[in-house]
BADRENLO-188641 format. One record per residue: residue number from 1; residue in one letter; x, y, z of N, C-alpha, C in turn. Coordinates in steps of 0.001 Angstrom, whole numbers, plus 524288, in hexadecimal, padded with zeros to 5 digits. Atoms other than C-alpha are relative to their C-alpha. Layout:
REM BADRENLO-188641
REC / pos / code / nu / nv / nw / cau / cav / caw / cu / cv / cw
REC / NUM / a / X / Y / Z / X / Y / Z / X / Y / Z
...
REM end
This chain:
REM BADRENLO-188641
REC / pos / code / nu / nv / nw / cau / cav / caw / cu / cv / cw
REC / 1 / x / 80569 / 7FE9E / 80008 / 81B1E / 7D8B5 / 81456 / 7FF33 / 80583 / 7FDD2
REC / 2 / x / 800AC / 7FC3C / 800FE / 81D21 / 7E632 / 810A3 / 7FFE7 / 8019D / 7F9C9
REC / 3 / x / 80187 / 8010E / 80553 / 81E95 / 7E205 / 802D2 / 7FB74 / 7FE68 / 7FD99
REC / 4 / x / 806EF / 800E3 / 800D2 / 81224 / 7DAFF / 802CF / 7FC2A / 8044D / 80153
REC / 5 / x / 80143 / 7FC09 / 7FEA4 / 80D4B / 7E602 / 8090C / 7FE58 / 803D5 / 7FBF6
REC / 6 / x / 7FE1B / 7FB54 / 8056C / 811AC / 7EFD5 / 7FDA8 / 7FBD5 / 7FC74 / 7FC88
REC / 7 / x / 8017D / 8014D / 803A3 / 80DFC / 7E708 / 7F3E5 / 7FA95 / 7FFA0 / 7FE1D
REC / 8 / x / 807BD / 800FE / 7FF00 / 7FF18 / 7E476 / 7F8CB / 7FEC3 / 807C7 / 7FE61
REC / 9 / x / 7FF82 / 7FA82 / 8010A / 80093 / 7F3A4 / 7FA12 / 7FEEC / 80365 / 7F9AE
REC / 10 / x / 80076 / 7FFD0 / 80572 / 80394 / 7F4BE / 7EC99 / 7FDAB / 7FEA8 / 7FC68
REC / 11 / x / 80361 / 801DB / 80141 / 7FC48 / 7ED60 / 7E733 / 7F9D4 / 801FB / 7FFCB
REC / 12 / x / 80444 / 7FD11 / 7FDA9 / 7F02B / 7F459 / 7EEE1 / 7FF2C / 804A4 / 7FC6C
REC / 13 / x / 7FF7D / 7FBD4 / 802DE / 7F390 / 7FF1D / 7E981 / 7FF91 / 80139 / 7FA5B
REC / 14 / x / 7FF74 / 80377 / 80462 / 7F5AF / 7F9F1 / 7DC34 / 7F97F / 80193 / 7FE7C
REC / 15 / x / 80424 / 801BF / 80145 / 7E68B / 7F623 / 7DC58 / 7FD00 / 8037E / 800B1
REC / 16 / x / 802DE / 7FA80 / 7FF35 / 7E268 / 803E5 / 7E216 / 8007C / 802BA / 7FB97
REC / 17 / x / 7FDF6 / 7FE49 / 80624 / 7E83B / 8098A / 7D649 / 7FE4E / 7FFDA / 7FAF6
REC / 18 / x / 7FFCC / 801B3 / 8043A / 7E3F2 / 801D2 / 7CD9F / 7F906 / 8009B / 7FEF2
REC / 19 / x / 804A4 / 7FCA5 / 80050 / 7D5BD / 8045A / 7D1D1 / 7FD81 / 803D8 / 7FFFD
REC / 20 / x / 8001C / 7F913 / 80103 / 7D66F / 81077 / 7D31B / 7FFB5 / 801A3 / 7FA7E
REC / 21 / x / 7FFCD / 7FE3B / 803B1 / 7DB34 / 81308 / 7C6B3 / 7FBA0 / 7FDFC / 7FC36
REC / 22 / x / 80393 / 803E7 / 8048A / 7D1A8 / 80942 / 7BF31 / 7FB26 / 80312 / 80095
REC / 23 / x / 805AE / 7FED0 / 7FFE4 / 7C54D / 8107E / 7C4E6 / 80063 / 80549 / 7FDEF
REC / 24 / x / 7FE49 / 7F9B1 / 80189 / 7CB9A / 81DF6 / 7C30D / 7FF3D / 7FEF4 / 7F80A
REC / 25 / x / 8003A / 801AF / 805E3 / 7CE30 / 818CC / 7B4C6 / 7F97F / 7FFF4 / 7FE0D
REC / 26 / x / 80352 / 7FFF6 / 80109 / 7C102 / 8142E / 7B394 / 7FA68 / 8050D / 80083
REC / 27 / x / 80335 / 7FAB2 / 7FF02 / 7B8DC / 81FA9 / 7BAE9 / 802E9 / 80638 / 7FE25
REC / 28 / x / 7FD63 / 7FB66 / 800D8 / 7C141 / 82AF7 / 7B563 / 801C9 / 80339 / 804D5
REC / 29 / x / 7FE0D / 7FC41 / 7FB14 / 7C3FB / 835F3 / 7BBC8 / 7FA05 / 80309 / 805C8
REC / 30 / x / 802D4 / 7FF43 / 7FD02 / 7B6CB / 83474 / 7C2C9 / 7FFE6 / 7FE4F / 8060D
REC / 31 / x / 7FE6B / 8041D / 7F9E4 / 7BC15 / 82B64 / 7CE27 / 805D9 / 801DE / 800C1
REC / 32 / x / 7FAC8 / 7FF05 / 7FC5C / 7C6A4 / 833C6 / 7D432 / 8012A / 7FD51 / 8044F
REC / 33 / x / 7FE5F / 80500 / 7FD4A / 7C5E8 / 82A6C / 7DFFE / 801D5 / 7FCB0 / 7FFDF
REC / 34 / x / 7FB62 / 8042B / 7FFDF / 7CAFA / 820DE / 7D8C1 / 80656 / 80160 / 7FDC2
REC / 35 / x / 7F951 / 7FCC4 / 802BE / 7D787 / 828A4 / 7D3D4 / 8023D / 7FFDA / 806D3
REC / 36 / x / 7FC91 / 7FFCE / 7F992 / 7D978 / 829D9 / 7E1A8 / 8013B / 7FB3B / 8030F
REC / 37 / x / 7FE72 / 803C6 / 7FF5E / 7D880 / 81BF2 / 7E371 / 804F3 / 7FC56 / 7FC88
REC / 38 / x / 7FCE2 / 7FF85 / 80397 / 7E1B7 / 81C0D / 7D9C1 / 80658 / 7FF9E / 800FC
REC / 39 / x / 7FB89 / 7FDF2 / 7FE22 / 7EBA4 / 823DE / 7E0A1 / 801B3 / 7FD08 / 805A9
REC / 40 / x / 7FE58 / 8023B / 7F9AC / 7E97D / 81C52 / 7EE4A / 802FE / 7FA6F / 7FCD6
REC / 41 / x / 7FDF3 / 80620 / 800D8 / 7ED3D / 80EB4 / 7E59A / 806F4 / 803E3 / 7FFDE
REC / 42 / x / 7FC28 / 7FCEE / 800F3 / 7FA1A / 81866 / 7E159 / 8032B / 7FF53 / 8066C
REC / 43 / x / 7FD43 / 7FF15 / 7FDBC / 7FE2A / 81AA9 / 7EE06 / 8007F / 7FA61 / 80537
REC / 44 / x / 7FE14 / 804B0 / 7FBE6 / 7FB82 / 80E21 / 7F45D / 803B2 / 7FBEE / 7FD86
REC / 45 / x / 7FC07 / 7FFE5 / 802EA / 8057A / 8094C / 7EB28 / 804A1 / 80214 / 800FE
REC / 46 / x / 7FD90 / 7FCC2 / 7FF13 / 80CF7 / 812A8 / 7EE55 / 8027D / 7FD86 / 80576
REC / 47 / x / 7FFD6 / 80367 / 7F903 / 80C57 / 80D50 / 7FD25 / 801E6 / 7FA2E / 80028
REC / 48 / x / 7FE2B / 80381 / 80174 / 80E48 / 801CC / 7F79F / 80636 / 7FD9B / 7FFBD
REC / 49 / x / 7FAF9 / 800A0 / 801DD / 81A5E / 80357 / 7F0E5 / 80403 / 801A2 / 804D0
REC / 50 / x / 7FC43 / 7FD88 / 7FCE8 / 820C1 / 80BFD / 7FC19 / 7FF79 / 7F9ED / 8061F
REC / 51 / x / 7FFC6 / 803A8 / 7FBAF / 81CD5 / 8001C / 80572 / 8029B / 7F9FB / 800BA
REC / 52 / x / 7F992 / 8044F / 800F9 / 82686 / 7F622 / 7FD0D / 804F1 / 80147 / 801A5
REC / 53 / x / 7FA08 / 7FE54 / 80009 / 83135 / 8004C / 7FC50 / 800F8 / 80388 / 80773
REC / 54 / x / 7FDD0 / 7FCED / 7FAC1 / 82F52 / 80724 / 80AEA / 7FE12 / 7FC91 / 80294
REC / 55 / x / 80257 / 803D1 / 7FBBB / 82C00 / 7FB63 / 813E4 / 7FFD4 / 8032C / 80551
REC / 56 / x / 7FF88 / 7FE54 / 7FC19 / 82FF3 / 802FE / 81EF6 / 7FC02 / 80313 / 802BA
REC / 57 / x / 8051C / 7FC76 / 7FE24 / 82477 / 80B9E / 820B9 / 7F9DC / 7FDA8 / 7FE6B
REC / 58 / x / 8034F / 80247 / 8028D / 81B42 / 80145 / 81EA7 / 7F8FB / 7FFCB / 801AD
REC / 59 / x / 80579 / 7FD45 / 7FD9E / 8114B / 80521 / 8290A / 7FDB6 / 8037A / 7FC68
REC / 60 / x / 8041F / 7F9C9 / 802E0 / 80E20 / 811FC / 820BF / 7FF27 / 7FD72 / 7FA6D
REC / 61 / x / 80066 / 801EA / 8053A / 80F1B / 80A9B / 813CD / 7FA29 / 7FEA0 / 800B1
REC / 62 / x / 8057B / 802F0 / 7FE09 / 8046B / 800E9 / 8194B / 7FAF9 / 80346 / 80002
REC / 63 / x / 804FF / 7FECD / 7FCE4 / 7FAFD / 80AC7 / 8209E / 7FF52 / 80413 / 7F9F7
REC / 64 / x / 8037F / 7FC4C / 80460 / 7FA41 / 813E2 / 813F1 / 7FF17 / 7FB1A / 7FA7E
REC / 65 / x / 80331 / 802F4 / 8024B / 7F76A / 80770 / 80C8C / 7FAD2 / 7FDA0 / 8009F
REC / 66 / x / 805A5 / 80181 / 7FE40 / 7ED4D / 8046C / 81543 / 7FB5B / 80422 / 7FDF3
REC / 67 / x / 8037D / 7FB8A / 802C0 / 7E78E / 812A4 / 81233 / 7FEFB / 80036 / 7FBE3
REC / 68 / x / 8019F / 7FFCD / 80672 / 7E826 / 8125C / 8044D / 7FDA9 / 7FB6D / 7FC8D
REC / 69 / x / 8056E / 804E8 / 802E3 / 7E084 / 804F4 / 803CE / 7FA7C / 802BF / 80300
REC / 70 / x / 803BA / 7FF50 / 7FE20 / 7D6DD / 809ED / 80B27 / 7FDDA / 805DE / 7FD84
REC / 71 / x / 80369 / 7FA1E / 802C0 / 7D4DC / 81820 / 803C8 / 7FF7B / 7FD02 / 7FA32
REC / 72 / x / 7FEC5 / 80146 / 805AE / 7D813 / 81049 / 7F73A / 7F72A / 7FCDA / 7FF72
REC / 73 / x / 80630 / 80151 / 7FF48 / 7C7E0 / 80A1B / 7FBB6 / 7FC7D / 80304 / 7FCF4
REC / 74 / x / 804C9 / 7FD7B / 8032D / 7BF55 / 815E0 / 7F772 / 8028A / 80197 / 7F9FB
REC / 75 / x / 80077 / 7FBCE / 80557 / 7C73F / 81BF2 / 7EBFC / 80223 / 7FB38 / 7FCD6
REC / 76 / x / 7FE07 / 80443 / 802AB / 7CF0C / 80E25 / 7E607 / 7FB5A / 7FBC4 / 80001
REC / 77 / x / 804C6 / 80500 / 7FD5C / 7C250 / 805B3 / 7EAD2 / 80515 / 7FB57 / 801D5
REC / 78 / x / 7FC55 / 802FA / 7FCD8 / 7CE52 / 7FF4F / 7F369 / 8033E / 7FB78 / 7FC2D
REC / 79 / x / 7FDEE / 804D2 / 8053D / 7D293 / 7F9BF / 7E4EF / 7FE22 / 7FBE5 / 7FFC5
REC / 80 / x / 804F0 / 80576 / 800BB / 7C774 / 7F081 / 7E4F1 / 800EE / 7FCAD / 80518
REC / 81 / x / 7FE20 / 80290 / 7FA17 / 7CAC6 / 7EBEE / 7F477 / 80557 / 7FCF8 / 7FF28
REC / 82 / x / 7F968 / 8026E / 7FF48 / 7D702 / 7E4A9 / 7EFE5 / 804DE / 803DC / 7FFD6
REC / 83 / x / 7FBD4 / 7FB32 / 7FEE1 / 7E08B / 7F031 / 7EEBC / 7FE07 / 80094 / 8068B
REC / 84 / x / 801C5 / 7FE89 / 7FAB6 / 7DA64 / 7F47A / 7FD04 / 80333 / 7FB8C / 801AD
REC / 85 / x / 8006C / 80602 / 7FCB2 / 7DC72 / 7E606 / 80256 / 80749 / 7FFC7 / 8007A
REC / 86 / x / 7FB05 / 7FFD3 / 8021C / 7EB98 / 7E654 / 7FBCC / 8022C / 80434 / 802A2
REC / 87 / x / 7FCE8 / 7FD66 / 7FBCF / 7F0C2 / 7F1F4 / 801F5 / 7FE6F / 800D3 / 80421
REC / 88 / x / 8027F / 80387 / 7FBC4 / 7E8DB / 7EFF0 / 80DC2 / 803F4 / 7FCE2 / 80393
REC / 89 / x / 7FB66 / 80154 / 7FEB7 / 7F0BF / 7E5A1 / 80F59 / 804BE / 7FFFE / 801CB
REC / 90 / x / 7F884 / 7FDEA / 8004E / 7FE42 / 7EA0B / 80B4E / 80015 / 804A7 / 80480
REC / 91 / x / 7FFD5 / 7FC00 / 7FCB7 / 7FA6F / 7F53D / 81540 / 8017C / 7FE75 / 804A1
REC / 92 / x / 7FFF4 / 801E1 / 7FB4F / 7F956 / 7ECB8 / 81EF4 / 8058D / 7FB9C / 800F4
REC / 93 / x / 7F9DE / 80289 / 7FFB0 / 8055C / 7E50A / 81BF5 / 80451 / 80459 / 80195
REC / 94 / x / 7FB46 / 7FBE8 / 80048 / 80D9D / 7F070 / 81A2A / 7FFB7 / 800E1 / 807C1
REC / 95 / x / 7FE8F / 7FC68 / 7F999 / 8092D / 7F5CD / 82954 / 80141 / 7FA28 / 8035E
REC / 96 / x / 7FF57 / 806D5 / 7FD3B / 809B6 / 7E6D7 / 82E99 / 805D6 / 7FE2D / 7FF99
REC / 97 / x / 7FC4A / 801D2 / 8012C / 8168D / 7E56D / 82900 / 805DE / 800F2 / 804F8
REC / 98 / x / 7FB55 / 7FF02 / 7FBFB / 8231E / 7E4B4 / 8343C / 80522 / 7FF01 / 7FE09
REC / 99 / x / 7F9C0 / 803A9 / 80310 / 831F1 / 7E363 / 82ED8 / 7FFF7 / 7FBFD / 80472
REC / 100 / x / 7FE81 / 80463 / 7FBB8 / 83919 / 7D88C / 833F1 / 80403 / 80208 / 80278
REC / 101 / x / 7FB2B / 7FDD3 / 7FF05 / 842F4 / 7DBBC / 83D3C / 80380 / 7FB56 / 801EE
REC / 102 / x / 7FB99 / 8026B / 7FDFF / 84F64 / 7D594 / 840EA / 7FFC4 / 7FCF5 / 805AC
REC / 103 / x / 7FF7C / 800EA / 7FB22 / 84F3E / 7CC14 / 84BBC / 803A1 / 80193 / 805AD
REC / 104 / x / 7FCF1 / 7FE95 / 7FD2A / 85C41 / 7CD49 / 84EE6 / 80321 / 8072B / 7FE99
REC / 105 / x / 7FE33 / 7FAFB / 7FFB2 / 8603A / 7DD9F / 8514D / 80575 / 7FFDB / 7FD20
REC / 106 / x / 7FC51 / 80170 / 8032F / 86B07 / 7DE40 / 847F8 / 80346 / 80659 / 80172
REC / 107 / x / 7FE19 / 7FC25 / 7FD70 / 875D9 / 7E906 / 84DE6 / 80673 / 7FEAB / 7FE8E
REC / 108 / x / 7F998 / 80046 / 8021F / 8834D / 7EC17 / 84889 / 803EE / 7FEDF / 80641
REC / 109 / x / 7FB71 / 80025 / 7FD56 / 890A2 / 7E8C1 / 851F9 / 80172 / 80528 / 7FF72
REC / 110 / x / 7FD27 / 7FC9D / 7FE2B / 89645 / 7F24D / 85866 / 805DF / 7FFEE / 7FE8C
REC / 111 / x / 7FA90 / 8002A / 801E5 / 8A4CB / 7F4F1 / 851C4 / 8034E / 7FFD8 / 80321
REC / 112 / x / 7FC61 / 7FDBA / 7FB93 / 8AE93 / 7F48F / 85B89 / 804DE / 80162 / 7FBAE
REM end
């Protein structure tokens, strides 16, 4: 799940990015808000990627994906609600996510 997770993540991010940049493109350098929605798609990407390769800390991956769909709202316009919805998601996968553990406790012999 923590792959699906990432990937929705990425993806999210992906689409923040991509609106960002398109309005920035289009409004020049009059819509600094969206440069900054720009930079939130950047780093939820970012969150993204570190939430394939570091599973282990997947709570913090998650909860700052949750944040950066939700700031990505006023300055990305939430990447047209589907970026929002996408890491959203993956946010909520990532903190939802539990390893599996071992039924049976697995413990080396003692050498005599």
């Amino acid at each position: 799940m923590t792959i699906l997770g990432g990937v929705f993540i990425l993806v999210g991010g992906l689409v923040f990015a991509a609106v960002g940049a398109l309005v920035f493109a289009f409004f020049g350098f009059l819509s600094g808000l969206f440069f900054i929605g720009l930079v939130v798609g950047l780093l939820t990407m970012v969150v993204g990627a570190l939430m394939i390769a570091v599973p282990a800390a997947h709570a913090v991956w998650g909860a700052l994906a949750i944040v950066f769909a939700i700031v990505s709202l006023p300055f990305a316009l939430g990447g047209f609600v589907i970026g929002f919805l996408l890491a959203l998601v993956g946010g909520i996968l990532a903190i939802a996510w539990k390893p599996i553990t071992s039924v049976f406790p697995v413990t080396e012999a003692r050498k005599v």
